[in-house]
N, CA, C and O atoms as a printed pandas DataFrame, in Angstrom:
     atom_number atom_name residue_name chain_id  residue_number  x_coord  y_coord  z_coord
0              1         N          UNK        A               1   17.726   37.840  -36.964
1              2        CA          UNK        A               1   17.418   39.056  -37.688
2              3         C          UNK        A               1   15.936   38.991  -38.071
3              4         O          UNK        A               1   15.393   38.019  -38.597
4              5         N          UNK        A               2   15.414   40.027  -37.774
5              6        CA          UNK        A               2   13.489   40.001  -37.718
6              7         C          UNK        A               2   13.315   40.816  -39.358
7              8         O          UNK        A               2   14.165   41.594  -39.791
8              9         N          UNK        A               3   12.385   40.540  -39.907
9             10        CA          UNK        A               3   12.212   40.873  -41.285
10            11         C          UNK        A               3   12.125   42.000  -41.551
11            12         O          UNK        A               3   12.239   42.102  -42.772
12            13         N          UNK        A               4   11.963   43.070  -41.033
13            14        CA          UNK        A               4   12.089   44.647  -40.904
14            15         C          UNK        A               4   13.343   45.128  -41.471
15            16         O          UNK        A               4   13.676   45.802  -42.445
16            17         N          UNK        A               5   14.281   44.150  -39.876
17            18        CA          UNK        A               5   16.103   44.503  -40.469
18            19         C          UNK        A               5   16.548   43.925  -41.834
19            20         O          UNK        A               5   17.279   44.513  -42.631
20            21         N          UNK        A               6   15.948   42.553  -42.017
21            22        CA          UNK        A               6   16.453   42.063  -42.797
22            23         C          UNK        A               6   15.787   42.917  -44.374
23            24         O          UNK        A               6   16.521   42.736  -45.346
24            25         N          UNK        A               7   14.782   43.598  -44.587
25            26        CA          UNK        A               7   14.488   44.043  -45.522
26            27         C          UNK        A               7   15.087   45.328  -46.212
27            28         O          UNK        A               7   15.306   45.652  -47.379
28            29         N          UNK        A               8   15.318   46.137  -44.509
29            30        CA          UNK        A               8   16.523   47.781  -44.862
30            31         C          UNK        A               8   17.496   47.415  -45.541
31            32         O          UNK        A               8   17.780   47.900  -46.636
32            33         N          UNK        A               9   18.400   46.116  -44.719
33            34        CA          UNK        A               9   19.638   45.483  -45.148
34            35         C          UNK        A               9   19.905   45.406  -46.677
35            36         O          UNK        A               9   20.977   45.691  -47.212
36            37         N          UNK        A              10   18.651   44.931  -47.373
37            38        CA          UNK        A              10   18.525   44.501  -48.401
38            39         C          UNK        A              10   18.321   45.711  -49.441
39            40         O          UNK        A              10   18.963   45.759  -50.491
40            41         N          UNK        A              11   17.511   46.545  -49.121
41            42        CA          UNK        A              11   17.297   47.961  -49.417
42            43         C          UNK        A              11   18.346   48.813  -49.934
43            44         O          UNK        A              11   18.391   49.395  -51.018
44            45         N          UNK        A              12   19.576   48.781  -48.538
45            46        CA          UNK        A              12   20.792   49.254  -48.399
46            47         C          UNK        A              12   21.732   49.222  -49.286
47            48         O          UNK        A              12   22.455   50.044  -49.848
48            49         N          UNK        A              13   21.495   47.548  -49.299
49            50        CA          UNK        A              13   22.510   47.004  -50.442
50            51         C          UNK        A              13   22.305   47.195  -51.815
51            52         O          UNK        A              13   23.261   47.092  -52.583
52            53         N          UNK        A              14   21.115   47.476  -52.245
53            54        CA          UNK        A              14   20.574   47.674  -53.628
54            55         C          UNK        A              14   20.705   49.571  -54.144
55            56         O          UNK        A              14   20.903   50.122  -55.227
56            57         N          UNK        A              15   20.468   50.093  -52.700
57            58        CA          UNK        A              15   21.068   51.425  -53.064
58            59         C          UNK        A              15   22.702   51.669  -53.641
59            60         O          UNK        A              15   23.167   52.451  -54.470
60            61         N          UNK        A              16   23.156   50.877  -52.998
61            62        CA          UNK        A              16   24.997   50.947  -52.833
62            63         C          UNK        A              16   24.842   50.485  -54.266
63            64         O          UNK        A              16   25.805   50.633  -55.019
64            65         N          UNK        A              17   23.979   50.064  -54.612
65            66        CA          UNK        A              17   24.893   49.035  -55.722
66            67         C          UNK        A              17   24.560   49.415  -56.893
67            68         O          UNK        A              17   25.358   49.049  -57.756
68            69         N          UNK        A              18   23.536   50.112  -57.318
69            70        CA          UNK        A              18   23.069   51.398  -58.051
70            71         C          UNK        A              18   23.759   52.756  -58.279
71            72         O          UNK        A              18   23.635   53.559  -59.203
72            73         N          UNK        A              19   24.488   52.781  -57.223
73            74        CA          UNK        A              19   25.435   54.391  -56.962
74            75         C          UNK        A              19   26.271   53.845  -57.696
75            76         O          UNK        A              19   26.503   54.575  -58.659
76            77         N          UNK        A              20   27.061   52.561  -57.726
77            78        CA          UNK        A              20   27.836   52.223  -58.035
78            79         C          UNK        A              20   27.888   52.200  -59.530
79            80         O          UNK        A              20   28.616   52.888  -60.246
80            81         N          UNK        A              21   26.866   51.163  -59.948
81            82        CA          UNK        A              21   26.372   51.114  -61.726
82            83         C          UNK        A              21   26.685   52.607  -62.171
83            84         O          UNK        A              21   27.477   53.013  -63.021
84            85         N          UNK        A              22   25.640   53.443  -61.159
85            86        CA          UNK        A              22   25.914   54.709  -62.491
86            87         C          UNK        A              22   27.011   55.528  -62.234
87            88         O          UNK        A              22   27.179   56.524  -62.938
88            89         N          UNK        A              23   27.816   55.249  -61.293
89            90        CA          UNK        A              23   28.983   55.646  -61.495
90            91         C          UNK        A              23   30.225   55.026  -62.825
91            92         O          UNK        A              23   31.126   55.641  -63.395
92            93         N          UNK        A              24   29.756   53.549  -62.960
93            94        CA          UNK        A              24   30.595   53.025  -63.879
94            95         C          UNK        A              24   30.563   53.217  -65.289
95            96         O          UNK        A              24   31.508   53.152  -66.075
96            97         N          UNK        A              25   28.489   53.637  -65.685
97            98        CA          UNK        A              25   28.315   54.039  -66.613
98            99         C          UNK        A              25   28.638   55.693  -67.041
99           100         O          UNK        A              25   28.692   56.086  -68.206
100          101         N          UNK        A              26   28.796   56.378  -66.074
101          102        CA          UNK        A              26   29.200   57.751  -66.353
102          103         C          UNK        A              26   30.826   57.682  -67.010
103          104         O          UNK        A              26   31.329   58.322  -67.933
104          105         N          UNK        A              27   31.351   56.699  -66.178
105          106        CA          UNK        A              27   32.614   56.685  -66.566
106          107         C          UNK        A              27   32.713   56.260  -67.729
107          108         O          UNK        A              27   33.304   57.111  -68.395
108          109         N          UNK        A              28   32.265   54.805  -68.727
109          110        CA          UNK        A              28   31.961   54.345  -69.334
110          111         C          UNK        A              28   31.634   55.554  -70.992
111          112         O          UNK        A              28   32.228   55.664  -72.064
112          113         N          UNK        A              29   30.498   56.185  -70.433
113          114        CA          UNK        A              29   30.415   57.293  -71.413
114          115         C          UNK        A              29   31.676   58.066  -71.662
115          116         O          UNK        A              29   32.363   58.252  -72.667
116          117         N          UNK        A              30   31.746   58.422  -70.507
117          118        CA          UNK        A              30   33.435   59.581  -70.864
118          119         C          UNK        A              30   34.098   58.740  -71.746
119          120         O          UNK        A              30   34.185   59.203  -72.884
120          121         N          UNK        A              31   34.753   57.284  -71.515
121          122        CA          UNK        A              31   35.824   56.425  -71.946
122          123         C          UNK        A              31   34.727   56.329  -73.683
123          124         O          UNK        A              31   35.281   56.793  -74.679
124          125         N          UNK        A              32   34.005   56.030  -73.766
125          126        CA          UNK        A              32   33.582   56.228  -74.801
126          127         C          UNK        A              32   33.476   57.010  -75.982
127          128         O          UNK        A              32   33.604   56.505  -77.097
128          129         N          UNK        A              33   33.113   58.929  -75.686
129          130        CA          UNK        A              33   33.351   59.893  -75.906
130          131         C          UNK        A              33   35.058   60.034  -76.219
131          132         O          UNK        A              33   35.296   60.605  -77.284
132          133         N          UNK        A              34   35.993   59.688  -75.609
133          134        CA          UNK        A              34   37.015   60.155  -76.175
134          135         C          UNK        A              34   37.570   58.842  -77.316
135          136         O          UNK        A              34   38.342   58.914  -78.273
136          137         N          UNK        A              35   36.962   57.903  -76.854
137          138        CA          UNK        A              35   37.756   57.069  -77.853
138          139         C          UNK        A              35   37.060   57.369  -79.284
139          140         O          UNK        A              35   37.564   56.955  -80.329
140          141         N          UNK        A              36   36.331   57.827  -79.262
141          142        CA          UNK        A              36   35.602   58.081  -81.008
142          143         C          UNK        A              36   36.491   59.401  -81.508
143          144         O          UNK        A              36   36.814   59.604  -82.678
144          145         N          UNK        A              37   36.845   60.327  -80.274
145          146        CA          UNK        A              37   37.043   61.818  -80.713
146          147         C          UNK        A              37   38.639   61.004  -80.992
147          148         O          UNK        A              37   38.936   60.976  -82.186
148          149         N          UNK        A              38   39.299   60.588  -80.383
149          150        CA          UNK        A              38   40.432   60.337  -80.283
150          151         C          UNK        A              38   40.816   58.965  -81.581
151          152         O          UNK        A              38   41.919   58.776  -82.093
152          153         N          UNK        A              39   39.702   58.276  -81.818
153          154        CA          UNK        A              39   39.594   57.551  -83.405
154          155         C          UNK        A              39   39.498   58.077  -83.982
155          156         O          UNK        A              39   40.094   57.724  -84.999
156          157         N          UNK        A              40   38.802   59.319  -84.107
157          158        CA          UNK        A              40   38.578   60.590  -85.543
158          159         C          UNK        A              40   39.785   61.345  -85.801
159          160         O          UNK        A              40   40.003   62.045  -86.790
160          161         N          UNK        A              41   40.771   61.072  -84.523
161          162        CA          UNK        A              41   42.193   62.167  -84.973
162          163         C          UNK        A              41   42.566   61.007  -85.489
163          164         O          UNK        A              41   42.559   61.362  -86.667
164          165         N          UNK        A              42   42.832   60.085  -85.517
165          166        CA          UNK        A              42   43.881   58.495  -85.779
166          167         C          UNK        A              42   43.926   57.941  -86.885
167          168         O          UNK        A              42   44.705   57.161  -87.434
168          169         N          UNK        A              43   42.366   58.771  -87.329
169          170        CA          UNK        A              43   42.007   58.559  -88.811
170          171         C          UNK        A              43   42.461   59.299  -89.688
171          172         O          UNK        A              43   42.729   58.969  -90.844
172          173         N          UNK        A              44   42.614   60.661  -89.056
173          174        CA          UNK        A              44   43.326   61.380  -89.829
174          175         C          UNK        A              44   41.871   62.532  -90.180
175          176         O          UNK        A              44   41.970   63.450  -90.994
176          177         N          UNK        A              45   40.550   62.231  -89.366
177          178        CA          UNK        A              45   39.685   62.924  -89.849
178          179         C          UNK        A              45   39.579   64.400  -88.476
179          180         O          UNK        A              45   39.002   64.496  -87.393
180          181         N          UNK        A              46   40.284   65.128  -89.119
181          182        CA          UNK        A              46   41.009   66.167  -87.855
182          183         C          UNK        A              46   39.523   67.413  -87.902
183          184         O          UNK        A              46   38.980   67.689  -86.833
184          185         N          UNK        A              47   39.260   67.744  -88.585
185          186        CA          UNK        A              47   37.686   68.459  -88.773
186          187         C          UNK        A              47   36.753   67.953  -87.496
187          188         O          UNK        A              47   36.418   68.595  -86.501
188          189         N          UNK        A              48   36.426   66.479  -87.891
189          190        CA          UNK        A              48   35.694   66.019  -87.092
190          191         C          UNK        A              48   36.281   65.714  -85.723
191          192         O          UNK        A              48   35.559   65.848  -84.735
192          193         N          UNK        A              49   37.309   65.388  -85.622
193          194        CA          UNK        A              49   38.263   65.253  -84.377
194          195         C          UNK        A              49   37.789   66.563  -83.627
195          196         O          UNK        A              49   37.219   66.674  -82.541
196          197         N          UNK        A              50   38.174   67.466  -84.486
197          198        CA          UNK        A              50   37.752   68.947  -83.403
198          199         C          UNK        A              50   36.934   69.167  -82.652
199          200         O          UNK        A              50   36.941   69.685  -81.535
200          201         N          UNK        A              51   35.788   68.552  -83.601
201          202        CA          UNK        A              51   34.408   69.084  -82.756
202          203         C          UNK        A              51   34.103   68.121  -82.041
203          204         O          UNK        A              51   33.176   68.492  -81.320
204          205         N          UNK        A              52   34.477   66.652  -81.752
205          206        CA          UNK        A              52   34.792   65.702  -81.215
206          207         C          UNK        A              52   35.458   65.969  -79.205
207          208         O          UNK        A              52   35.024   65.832  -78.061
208          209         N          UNK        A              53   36.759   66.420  -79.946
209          210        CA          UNK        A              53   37.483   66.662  -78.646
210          211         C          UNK        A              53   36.784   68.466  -78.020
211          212         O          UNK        A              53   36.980   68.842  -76.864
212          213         N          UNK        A              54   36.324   68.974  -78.637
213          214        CA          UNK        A              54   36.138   70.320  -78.476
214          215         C          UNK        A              54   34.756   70.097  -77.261
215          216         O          UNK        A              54   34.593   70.696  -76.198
216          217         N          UNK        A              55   33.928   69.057  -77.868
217          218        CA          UNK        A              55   32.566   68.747  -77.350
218          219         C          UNK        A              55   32.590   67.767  -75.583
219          220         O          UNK        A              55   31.988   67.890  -74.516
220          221         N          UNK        A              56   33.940   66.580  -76.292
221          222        CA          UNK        A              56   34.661   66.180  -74.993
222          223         C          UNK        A              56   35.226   67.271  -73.610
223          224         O          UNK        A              56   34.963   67.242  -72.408
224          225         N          UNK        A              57   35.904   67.984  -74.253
225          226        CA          UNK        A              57   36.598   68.917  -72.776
226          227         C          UNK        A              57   35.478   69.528  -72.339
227          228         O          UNK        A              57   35.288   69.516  -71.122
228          229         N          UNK        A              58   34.803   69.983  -72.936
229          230        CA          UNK        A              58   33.673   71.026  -72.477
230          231         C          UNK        A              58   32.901   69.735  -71.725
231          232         O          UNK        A              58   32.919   69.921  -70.509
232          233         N          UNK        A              59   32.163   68.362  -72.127
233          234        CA          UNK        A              59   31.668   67.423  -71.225
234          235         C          UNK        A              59   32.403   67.670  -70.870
235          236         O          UNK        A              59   32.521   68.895  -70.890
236          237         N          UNK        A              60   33.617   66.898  -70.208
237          238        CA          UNK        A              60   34.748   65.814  -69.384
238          239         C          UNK        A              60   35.689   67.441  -69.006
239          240         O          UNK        A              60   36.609   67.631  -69.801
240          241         N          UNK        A              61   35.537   68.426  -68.033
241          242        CA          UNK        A              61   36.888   69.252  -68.316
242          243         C          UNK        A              61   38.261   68.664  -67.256
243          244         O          UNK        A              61   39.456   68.959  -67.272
244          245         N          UNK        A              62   37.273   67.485  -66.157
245          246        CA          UNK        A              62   38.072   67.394  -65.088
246          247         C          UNK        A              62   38.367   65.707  -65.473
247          248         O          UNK        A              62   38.346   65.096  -64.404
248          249         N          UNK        A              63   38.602   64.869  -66.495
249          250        CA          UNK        A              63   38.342   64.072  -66.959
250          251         C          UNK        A              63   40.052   63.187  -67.152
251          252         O          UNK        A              63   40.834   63.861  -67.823
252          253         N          UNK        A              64   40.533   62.051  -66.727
253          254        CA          UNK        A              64   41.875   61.665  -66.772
254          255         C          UNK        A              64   42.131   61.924  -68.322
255          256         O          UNK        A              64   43.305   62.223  -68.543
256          257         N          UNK        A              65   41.580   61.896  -69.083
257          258        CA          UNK        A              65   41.792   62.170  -70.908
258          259         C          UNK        A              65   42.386   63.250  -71.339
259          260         O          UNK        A              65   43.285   63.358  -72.173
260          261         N          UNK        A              66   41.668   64.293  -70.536
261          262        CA          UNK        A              66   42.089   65.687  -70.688
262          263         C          UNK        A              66   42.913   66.145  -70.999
263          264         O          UNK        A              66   42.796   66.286  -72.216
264          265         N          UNK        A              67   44.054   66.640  -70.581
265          266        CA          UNK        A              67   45.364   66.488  -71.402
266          267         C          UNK        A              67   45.591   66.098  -72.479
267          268         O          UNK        A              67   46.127   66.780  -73.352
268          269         N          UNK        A              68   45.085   64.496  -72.651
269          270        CA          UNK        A              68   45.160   64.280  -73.982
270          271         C          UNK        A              68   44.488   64.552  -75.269
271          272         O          UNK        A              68   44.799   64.374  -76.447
272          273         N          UNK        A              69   43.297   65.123  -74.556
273          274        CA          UNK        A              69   42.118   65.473  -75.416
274          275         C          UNK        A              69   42.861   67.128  -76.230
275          276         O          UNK        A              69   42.791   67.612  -77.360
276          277         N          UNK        A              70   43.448   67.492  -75.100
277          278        CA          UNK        A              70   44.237   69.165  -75.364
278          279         C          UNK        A              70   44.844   69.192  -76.251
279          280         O          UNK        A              70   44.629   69.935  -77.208
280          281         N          UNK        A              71   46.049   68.133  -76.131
281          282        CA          UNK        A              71   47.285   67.714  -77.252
282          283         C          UNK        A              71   46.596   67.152  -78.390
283          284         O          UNK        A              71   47.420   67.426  -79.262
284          285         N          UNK        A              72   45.536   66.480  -79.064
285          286        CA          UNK        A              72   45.183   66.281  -80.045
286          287         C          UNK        A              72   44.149   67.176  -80.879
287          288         O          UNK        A              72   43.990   67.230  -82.098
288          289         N          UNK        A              73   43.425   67.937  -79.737
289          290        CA          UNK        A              73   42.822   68.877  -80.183
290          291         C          UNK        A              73   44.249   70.160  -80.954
291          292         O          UNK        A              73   44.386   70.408  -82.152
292          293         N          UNK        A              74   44.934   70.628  -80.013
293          294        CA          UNK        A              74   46.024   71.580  -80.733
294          295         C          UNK        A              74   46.358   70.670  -82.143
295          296         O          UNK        A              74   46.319   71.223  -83.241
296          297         N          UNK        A              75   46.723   69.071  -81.990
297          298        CA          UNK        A              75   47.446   68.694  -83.241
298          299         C          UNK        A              75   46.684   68.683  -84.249
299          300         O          UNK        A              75   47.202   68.599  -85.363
300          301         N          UNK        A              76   45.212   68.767  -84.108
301          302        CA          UNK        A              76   44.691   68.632  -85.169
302          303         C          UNK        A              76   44.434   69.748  -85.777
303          304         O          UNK        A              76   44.082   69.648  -86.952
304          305         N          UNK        A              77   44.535   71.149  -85.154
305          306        CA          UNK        A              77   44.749   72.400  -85.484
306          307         C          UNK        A              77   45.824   72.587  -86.571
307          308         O          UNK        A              77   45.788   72.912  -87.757
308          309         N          UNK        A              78   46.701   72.286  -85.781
309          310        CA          UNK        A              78   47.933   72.349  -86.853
310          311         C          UNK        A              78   48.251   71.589  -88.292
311          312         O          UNK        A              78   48.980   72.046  -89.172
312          313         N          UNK        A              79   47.464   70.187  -88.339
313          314        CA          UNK        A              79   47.389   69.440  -89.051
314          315         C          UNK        A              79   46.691   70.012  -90.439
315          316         O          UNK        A              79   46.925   69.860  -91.638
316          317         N          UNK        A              80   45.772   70.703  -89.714
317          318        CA          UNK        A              80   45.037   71.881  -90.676
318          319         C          UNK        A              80   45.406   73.346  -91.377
319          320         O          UNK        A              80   45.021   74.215  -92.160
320          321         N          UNK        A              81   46.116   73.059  -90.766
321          322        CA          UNK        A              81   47.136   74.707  -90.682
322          323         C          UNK        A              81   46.300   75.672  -90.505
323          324         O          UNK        A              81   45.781   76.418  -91.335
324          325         N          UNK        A              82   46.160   75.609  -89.019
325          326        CA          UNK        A              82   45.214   76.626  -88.353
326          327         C          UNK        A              82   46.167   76.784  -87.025
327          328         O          UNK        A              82   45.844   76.712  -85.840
328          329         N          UNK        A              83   47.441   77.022  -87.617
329          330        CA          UNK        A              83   48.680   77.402  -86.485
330          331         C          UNK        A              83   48.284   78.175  -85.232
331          332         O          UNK        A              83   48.816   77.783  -84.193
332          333         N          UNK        A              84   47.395   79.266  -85.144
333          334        CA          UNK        A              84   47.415   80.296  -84.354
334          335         C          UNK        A              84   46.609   79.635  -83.611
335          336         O          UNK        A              84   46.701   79.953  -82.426
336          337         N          UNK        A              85   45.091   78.038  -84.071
337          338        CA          UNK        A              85   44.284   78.118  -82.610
338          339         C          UNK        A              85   45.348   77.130  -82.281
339          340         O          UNK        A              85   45.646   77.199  -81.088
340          341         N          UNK        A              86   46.256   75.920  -83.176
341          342        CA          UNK        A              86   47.207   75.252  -82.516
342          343         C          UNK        A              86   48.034   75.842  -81.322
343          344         O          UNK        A              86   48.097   75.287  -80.225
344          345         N          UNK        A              87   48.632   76.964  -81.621
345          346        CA          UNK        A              87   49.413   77.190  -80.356
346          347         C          UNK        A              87   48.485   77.835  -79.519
347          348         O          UNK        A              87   49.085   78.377  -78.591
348          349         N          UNK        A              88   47.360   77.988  -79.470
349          350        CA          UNK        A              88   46.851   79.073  -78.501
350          351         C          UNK        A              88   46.219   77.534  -77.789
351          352         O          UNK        A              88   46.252   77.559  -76.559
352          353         N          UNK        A              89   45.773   76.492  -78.275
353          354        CA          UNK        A              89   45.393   75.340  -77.656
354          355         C          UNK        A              89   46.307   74.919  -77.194
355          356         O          UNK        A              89   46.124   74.629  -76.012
356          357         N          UNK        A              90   47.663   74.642  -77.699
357          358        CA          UNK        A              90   48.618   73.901  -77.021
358          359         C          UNK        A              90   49.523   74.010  -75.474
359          360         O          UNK        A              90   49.910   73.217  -74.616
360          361         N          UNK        A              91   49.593   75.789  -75.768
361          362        CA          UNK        A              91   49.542   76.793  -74.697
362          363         C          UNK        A              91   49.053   76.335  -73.539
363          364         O          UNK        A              91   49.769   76.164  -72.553
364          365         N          UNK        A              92   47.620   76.066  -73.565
365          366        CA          UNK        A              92   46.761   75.340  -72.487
366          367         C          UNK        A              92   47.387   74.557  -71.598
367          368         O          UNK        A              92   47.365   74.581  -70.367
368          369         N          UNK        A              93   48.106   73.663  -72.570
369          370        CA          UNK        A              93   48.926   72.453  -71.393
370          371         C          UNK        A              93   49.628   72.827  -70.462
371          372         O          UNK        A              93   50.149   72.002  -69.712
């Protein structure tokens, strides 16, 4: 292998492996983002939960959380007794 190939090779591999990082960190953020929104319902701090999960779906809408982000967002509606956006969120599912 003449140093040309051997340098693309090397090139190649450092691209791949970069796509990769910020793929893990994108993910990383999402998994991050919901676990705070999803600690703020657990706490019982449902206000902040809202704007939490509200801020999550709108990031993340295609996001494996999602769903769950839905169901705690409605529960924390209700928790509040704000029945009408509860079922109109829950609806969603």
């Amino acid at each position: 292998m003449n140093m040309r190939s051997l340098f693309c090779l090397c090139f190649i591999l450092s691209l791949i492996f970069s796509f990769s990082s910020l793929a893990q960190m994108k993910h990383s953020s999402e998994q991050q983002a919901f676990v705070a929104a999803s600690g703020a319902y657990q706490d019982g701090f449902y206000t902040l939960a809202i704007d939490q999960l509200t801020d999550f779906l709108a990031q993340y809408p295609n996001s494996n959380f999602a769903a769950t982000a839905s169901f705690l967002l409605g529960d924390s509606y209700f928790r509040l007794k704000k029945y009408a956006r509860s079922i109109y969120q829950l609806e969603k599912l």
